[in-house]
N, CA, C and O atoms as a GROMACS GRO file, in nm:
protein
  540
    1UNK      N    1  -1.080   0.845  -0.863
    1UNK     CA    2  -1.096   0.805  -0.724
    1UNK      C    3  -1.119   0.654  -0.717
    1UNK      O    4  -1.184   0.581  -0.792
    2UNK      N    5  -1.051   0.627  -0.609
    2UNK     CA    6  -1.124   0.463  -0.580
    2UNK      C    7  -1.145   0.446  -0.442
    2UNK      O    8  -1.126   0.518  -0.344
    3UNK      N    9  -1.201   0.302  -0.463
    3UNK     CA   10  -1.249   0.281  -0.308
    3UNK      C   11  -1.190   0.174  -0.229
    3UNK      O   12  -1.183   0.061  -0.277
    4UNK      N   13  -1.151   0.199  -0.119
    4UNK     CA   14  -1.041   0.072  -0.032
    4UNK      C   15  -1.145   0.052   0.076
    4UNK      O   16  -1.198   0.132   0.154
    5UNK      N   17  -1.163  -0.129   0.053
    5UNK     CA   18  -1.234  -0.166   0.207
    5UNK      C   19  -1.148  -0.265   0.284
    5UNK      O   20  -1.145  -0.384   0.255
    6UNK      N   21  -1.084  -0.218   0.374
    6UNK     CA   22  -1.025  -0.305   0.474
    6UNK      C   23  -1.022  -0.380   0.579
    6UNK      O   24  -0.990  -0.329   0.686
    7UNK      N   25  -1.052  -0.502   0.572
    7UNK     CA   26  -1.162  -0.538   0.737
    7UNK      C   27  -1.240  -0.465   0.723
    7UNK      O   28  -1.227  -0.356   0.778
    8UNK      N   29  -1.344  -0.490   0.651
    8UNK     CA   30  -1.519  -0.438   0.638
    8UNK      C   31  -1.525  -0.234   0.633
    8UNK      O   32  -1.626  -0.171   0.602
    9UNK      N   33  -1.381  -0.167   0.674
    9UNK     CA   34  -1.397  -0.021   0.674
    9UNK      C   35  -1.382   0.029   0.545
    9UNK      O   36  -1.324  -0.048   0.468
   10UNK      N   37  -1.416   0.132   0.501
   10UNK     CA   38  -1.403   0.196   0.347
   10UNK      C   39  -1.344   0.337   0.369
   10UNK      O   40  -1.346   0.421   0.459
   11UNK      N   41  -1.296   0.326   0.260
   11UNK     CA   42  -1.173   0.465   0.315
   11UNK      C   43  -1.204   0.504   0.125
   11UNK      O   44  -1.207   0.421   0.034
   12UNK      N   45  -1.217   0.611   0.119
   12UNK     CA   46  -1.164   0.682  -0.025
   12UNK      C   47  -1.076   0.702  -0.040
   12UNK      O   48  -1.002   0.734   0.053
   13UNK      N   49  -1.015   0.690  -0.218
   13UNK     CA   50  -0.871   0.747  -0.215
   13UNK      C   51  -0.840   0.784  -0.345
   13UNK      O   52  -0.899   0.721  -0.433
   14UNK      N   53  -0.760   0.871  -0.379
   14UNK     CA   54  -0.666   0.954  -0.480
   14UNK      C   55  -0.589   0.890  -0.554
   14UNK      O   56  -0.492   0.854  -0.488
   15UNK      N   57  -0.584   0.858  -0.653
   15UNK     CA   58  -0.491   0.828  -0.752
   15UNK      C   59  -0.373   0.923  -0.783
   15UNK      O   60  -0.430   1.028  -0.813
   16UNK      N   61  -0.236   0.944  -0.794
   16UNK     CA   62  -0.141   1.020  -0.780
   16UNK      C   63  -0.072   1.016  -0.904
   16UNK      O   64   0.050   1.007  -0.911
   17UNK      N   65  -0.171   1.024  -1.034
   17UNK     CA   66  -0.131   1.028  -1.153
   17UNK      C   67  -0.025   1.107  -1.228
   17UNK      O   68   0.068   1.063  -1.297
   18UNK      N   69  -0.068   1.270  -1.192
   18UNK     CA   70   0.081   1.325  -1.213
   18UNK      C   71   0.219   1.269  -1.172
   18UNK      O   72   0.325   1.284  -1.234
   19UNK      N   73   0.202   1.203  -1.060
   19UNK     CA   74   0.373   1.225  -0.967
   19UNK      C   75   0.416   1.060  -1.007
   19UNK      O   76   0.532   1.026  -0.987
   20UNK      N   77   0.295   0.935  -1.077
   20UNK     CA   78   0.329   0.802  -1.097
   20UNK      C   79   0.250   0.765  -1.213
   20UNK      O   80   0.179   0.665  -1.208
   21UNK      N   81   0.258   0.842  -1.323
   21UNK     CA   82   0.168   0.800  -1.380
   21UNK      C   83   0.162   0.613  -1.436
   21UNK      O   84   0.057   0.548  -1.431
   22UNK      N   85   0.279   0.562  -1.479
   22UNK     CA   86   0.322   0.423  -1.470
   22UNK      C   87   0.202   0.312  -1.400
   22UNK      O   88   0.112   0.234  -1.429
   23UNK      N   89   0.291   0.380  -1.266
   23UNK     CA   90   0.209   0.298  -1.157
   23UNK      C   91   0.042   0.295  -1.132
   23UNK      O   92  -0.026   0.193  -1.132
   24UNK      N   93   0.012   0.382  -1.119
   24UNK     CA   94  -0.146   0.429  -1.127
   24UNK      C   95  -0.176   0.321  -1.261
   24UNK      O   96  -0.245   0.222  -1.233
   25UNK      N   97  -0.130   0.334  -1.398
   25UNK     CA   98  -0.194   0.292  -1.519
   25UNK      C   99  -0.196   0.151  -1.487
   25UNK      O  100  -0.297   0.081  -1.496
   26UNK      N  101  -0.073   0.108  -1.446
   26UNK     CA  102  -0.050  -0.047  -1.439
   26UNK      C  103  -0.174  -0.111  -1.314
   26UNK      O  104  -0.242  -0.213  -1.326
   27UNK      N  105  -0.172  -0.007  -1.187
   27UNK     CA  106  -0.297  -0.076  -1.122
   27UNK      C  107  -0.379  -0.089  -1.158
   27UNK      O  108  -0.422  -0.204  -1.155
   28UNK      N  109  -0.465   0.018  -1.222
   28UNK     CA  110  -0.564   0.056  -1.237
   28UNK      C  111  -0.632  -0.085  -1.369
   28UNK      O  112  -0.748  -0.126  -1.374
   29UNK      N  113  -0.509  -0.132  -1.465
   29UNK     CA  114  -0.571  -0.246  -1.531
   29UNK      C  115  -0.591  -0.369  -1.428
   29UNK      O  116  -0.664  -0.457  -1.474
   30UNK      N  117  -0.539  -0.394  -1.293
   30UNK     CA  118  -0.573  -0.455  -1.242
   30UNK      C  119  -0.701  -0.512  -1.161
   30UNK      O  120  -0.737  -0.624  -1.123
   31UNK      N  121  -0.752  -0.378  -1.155
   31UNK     CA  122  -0.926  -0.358  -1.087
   31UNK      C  123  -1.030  -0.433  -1.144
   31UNK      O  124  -1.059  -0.454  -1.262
   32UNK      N  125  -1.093  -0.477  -1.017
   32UNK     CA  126  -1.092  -0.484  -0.874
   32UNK      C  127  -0.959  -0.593  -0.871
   32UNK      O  128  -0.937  -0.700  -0.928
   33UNK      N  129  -0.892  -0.517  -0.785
   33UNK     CA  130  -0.775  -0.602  -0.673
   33UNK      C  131  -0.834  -0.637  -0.534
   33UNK      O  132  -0.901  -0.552  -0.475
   34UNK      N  133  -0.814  -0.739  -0.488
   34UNK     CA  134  -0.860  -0.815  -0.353
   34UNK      C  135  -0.720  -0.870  -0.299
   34UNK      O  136  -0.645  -0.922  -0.382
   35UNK      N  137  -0.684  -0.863  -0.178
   35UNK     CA  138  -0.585  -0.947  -0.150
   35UNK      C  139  -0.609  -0.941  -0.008
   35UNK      O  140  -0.707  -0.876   0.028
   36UNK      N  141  -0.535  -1.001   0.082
   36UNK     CA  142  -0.518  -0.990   0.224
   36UNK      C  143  -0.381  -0.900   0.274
   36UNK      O  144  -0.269  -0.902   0.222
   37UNK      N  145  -0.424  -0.822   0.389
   37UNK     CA  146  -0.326  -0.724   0.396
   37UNK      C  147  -0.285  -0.828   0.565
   37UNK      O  148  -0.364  -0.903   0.624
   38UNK      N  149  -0.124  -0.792   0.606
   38UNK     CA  150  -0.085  -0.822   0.711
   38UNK      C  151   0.002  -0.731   0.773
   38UNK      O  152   0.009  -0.629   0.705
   39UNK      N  153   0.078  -0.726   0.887
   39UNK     CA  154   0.128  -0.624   0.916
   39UNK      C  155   0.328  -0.642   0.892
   39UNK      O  156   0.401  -0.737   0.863
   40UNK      N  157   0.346  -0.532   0.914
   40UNK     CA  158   0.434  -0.546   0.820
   40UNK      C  159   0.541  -0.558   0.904
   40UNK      O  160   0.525  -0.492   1.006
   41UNK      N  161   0.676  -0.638   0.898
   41UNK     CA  162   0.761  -0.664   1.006
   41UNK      C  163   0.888  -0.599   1.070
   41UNK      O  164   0.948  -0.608   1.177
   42UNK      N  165   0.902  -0.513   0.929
   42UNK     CA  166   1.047  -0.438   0.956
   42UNK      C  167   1.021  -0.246   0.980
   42UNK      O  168   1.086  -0.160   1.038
   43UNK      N  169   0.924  -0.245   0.922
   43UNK     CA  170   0.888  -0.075   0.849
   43UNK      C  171   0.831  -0.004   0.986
   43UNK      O  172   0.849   0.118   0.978
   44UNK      N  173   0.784  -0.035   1.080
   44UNK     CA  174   0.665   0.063   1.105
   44UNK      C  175   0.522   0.041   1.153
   44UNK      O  176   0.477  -0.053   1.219
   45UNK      N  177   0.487   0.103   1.124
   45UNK     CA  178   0.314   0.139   1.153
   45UNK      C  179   0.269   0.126   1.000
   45UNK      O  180   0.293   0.213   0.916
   46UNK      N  181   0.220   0.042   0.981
   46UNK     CA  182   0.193  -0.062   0.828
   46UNK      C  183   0.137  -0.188   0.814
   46UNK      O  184   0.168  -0.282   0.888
   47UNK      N  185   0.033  -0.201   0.697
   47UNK     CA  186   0.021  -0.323   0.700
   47UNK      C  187   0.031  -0.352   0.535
   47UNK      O  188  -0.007  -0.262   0.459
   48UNK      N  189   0.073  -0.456   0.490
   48UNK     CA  190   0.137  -0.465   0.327
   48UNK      C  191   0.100  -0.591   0.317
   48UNK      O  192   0.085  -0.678   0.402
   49UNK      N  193   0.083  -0.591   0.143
   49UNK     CA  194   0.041  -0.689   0.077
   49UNK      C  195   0.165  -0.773   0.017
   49UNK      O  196   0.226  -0.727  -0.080
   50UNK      N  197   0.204  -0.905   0.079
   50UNK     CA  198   0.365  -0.941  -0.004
   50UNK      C  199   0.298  -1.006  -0.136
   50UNK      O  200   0.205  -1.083  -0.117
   51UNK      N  201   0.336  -0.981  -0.257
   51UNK     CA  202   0.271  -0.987  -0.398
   51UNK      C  203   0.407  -1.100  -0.460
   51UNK      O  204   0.391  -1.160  -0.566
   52UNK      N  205   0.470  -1.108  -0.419
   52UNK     CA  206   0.565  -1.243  -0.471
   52UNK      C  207   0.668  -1.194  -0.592
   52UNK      O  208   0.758  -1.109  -0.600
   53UNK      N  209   0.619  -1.274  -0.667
   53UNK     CA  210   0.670  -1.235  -0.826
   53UNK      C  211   0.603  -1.149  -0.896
   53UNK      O  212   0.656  -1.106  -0.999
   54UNK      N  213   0.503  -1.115  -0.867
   54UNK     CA  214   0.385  -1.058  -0.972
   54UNK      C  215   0.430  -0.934  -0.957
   54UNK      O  216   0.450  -0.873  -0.852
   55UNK      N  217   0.455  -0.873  -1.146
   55UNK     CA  218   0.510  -0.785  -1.223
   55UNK      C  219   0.425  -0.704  -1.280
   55UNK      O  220   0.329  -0.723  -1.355
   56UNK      N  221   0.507  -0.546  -1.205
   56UNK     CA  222   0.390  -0.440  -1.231
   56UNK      C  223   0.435  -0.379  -1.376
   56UNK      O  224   0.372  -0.295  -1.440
   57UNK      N  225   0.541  -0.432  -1.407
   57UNK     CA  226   0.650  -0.344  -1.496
   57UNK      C  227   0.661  -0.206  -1.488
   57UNK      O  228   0.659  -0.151  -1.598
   58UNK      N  229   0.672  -0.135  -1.392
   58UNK     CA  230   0.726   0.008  -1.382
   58UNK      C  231   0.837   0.001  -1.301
   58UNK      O  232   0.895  -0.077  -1.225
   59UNK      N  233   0.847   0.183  -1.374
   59UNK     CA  234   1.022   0.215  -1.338
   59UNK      C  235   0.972   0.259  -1.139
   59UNK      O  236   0.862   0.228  -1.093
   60UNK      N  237   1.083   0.332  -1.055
   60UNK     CA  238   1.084   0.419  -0.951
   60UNK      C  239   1.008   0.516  -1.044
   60UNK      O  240   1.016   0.542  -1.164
   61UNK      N  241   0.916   0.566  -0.924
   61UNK     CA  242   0.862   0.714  -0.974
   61UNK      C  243   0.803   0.759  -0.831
   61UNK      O  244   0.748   0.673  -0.762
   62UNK      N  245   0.812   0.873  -0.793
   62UNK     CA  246   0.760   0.932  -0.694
   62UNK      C  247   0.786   0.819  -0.572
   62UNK      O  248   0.697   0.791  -0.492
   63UNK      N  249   0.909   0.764  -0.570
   63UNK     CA  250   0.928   0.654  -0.510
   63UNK      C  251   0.978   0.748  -0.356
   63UNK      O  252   1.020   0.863  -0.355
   64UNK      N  253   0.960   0.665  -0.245
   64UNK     CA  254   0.961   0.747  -0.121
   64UNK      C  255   1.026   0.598  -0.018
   64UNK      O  256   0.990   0.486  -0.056
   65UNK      N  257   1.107   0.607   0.090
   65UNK     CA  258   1.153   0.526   0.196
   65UNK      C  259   1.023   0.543   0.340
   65UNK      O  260   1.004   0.473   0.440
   66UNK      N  261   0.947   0.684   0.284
   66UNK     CA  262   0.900   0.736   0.407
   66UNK      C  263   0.728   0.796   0.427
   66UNK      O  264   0.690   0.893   0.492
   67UNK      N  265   0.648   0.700   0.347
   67UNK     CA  266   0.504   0.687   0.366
   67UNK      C  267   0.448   0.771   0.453
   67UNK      O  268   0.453   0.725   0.567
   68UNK      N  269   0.390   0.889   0.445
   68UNK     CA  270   0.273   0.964   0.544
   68UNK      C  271   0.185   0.873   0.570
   68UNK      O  272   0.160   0.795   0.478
   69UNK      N  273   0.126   0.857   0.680
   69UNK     CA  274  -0.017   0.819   0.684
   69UNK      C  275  -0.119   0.806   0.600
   69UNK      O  276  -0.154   0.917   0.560
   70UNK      N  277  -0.183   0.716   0.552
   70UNK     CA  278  -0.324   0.730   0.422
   70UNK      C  279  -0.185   0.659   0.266
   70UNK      O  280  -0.216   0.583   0.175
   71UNK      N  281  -0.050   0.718   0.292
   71UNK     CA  282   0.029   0.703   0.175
   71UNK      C  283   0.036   0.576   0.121
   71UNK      O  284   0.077   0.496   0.206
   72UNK      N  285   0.008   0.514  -0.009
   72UNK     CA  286   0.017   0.385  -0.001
   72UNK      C  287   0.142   0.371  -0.114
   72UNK      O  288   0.143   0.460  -0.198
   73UNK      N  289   0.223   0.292  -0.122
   73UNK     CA  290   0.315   0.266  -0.217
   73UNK      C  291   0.316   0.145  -0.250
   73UNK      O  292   0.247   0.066  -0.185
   74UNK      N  293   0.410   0.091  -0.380
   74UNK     CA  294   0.410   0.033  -0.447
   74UNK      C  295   0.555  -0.060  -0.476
   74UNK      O  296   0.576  -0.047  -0.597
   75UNK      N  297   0.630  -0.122  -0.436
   75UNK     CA  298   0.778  -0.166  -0.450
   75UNK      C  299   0.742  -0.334  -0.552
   75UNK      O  300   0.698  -0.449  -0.538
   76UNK      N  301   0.802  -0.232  -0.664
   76UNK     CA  302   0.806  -0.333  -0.755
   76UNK      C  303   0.857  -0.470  -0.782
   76UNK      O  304   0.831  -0.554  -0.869
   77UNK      N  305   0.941  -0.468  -0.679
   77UNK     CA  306   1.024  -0.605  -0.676
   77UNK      C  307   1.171  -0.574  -0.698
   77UNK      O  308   1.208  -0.458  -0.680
   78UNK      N  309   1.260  -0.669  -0.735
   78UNK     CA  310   1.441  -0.650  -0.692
   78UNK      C  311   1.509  -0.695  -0.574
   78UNK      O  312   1.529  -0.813  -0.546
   79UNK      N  313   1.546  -0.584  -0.500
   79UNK     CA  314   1.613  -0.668  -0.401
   79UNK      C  315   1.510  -0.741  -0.278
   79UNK      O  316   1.542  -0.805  -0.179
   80UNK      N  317   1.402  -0.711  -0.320
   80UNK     CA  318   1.280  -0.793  -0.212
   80UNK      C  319   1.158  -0.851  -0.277
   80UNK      O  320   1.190  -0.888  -0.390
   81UNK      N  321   1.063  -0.869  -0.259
   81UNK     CA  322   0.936  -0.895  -0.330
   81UNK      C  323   0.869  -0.815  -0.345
   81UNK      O  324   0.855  -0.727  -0.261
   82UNK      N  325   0.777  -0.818  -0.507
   82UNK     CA  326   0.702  -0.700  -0.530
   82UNK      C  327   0.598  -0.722  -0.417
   82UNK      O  328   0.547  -0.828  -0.381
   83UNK      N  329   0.571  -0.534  -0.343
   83UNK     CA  330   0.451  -0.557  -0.253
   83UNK      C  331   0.417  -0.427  -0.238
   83UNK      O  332   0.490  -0.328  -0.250
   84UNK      N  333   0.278  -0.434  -0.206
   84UNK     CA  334   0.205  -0.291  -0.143
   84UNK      C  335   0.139  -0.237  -0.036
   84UNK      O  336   0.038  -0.289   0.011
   85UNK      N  337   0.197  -0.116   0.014
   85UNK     CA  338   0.174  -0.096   0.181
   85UNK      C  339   0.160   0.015   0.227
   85UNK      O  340   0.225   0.116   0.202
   86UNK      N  341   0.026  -0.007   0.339
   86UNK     CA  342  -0.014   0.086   0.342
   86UNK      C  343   0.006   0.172   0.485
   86UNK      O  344  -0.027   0.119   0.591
   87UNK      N  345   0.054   0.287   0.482
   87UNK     CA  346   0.121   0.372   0.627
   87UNK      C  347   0.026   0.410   0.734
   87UNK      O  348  -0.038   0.510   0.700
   88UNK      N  349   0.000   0.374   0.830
   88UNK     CA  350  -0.113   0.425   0.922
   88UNK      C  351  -0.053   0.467   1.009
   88UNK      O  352  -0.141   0.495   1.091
   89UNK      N  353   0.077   0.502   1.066
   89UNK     CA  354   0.169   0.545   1.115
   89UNK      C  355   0.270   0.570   1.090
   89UNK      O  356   0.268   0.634   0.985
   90UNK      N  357   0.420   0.552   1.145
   90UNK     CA  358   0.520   0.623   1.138
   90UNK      C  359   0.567   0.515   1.042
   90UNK      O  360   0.488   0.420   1.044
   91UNK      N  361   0.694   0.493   0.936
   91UNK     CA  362   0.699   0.418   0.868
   91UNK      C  363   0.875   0.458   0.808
   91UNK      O  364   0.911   0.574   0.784
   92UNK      N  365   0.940   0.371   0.796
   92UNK     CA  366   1.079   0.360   0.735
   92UNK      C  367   1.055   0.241   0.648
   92UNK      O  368   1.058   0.135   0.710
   93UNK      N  369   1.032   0.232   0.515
   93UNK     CA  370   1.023   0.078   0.451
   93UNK      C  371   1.139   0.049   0.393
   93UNK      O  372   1.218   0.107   0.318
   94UNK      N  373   1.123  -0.112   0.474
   94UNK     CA  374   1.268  -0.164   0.509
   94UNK      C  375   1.199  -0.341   0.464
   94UNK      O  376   1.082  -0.372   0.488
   95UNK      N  377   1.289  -0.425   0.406
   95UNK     CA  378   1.306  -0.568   0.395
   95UNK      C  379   1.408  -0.631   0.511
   95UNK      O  380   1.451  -0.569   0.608
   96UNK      N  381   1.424  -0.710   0.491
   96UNK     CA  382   1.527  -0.792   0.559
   96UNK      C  383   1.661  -0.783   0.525
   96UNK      O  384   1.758  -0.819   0.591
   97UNK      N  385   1.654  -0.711   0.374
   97UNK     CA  386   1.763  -0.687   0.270
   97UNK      C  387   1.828  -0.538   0.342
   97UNK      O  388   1.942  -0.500   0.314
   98UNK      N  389   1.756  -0.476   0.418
   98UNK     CA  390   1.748  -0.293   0.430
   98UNK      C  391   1.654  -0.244   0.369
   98UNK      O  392   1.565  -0.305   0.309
   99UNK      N  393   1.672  -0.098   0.385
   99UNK     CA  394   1.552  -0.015   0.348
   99UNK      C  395   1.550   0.034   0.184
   99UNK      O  396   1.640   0.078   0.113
  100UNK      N  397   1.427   0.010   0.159
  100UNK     CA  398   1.400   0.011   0.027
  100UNK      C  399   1.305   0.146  -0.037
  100UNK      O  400   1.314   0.247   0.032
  101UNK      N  401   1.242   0.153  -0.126
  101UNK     CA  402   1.187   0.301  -0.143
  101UNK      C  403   1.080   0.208  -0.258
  101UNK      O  404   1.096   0.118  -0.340
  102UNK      N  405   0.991   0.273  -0.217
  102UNK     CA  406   0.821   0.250  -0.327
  102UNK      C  407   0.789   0.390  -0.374
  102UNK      O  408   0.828   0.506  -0.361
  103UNK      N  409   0.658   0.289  -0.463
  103UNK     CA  410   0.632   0.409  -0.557
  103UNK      C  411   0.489   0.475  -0.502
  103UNK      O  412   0.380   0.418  -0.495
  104UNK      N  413   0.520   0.604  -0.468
  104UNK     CA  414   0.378   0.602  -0.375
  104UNK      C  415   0.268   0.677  -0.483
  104UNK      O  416   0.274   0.798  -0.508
  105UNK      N  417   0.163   0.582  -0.544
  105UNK     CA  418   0.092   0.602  -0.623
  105UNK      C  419  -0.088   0.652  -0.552
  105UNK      O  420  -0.179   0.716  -0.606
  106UNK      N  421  -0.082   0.616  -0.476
  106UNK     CA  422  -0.256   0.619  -0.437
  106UNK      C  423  -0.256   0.686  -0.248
  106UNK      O  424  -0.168   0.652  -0.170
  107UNK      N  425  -0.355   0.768  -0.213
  107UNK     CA  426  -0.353   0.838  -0.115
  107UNK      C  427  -0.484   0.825  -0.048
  107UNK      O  428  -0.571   0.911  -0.066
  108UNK      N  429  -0.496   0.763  -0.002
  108UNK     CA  430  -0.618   0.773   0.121
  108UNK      C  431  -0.686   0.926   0.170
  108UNK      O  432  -0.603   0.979   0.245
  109UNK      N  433  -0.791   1.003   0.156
  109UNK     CA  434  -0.819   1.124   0.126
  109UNK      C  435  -0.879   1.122   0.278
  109UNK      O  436  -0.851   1.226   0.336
  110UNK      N  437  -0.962   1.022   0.364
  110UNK     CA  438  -1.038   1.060   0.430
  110UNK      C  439  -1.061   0.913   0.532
  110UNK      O  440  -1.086   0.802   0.485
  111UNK      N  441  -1.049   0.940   0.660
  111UNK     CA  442  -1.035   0.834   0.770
  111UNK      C  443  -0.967   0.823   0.825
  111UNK      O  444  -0.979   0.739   0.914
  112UNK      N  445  -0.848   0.898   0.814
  112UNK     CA  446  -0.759   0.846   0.862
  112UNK      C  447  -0.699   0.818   0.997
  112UNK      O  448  -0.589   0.774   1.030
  113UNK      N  449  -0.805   0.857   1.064
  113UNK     CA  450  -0.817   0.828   1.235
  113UNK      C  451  -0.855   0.687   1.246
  113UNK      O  452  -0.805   0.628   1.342
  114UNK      N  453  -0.966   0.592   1.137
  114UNK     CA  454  -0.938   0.462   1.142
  114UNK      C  455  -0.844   0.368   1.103
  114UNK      O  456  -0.856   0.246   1.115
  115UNK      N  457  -0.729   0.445   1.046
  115UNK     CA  458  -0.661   0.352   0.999
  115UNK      C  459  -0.547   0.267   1.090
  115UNK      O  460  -0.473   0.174   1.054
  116UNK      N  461  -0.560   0.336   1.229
  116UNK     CA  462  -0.483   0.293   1.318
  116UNK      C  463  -0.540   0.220   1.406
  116UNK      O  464  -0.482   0.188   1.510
  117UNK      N  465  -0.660   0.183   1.377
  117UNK     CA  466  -0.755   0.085   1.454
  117UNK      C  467  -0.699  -0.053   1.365
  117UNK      O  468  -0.643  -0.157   1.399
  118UNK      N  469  -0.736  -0.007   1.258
  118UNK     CA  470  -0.662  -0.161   1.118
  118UNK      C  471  -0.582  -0.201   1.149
  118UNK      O  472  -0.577  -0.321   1.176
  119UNK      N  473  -0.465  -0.111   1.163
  119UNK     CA  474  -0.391  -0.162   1.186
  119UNK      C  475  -0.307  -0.220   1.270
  119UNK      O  476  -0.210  -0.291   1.241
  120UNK      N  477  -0.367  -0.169   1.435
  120UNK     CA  478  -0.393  -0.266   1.536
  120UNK      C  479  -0.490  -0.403   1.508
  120UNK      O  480  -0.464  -0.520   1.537
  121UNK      N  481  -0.575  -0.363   1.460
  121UNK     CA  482  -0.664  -0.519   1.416
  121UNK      C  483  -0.520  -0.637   1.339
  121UNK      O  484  -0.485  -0.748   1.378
  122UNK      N  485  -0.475  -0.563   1.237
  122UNK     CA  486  -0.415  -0.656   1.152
  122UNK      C  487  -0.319  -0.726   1.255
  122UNK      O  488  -0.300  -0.848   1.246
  123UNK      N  489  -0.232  -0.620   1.391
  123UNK     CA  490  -0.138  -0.665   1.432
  123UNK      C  491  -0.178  -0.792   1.522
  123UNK      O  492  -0.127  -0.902   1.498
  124UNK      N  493  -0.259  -0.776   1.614
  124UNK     CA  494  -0.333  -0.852   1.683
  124UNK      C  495  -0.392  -0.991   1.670
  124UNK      O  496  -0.382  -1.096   1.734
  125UNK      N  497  -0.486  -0.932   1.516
  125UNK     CA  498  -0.568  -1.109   1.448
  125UNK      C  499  -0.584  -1.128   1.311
  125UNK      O  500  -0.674  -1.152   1.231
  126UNK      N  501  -0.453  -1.106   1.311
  126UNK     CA  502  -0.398  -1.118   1.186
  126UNK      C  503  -0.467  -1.095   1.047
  126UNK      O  504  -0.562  -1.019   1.030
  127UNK      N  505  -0.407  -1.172   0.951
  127UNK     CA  506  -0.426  -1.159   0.787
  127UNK      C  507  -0.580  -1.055   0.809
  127UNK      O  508  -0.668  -1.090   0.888
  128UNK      N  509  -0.590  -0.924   0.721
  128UNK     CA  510  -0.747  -0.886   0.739
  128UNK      C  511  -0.756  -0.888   0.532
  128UNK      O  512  -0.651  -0.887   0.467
  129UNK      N  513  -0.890  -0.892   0.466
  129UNK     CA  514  -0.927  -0.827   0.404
  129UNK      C  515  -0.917  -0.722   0.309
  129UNK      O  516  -0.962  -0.623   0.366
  130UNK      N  517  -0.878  -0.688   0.181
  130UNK     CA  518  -0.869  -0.548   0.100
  130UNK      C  519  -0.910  -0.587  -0.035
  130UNK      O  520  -0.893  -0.675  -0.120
  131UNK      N  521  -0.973  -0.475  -0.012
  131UNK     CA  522  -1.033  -0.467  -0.159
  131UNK      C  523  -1.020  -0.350  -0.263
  131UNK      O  524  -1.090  -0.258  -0.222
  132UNK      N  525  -0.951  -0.312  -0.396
  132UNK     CA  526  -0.966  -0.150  -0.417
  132UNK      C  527  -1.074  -0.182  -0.556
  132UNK      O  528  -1.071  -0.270  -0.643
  133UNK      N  529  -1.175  -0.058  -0.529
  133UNK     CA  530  -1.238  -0.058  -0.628
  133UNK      C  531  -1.237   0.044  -0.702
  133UNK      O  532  -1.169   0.130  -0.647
  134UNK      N  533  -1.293   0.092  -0.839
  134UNK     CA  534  -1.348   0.259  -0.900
  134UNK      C  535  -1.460   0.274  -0.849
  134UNK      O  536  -1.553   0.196  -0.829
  135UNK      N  537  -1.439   0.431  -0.819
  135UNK     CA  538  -1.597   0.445  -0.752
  135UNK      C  539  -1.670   0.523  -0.880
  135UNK      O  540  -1.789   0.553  -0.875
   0.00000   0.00000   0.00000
């Protein structure tokens, strides 16, 4: 389990080890991750982290175009920049390039009625806050 605080809220969440194991391993040496989340321009009801160049080295796995709510994925980079984003609504993830598919590694278990407050916050006043920790 870990812990996501977004704009000061904390949400628990699931690691999706069977269905990514890759992805999960490669974050998980990353912890604690901090970045600023913004909203996202092409996809949806989302707000995503654009991560640039920075290389997760994994393959597609449990890779999805179409994020549930709480779903967070992972797009390693290629035809767009590696980045990670998180669904608080309806969601098609799409670049400027077209629509692309992530690796949806980690699941938000519980809140998820706030996450559409965030992500009105993010749309509104911009750049917010994230943090994932082990709990």
């Amino acid at each position: 389990m870990l812990k996501i605080t977004i704009a000061g809220e904390t949400f628990p969440a699931r690691l999706e080890m069977e269905k990514a194991p890759a992805t999960c391993a490669s974050f998980l040496a990353r912890l604690p991750f901090m970045e600023q989340v913004i909203h996202v321009r092409w996809s949806g009801q989302g707000v995503w982290m654009p991560l640039g160049d920075m290389k997760f080295d994994v393959p597609y796995e449990n890779a999805t175009s179409y994020p549930a709510p709480g779903e967070i994925i992972l797009y390693p980079g290629g035809v767009s920049e590696t980045e990670i984003l998180i669904a608080y609504g309806r969601v098609n993830f799409a670049s400027m390039a077209g629509q692309l598919a992530g690796n949806h590694f980690l699941t938000i278990t519980e809140g998820h009625d706030r996450l559409a407050t965030i992500g009105k916050k993010v749309l509104w006043e911009g750049a917010q806050s994230i943090a994932f920790e082990r709990v």
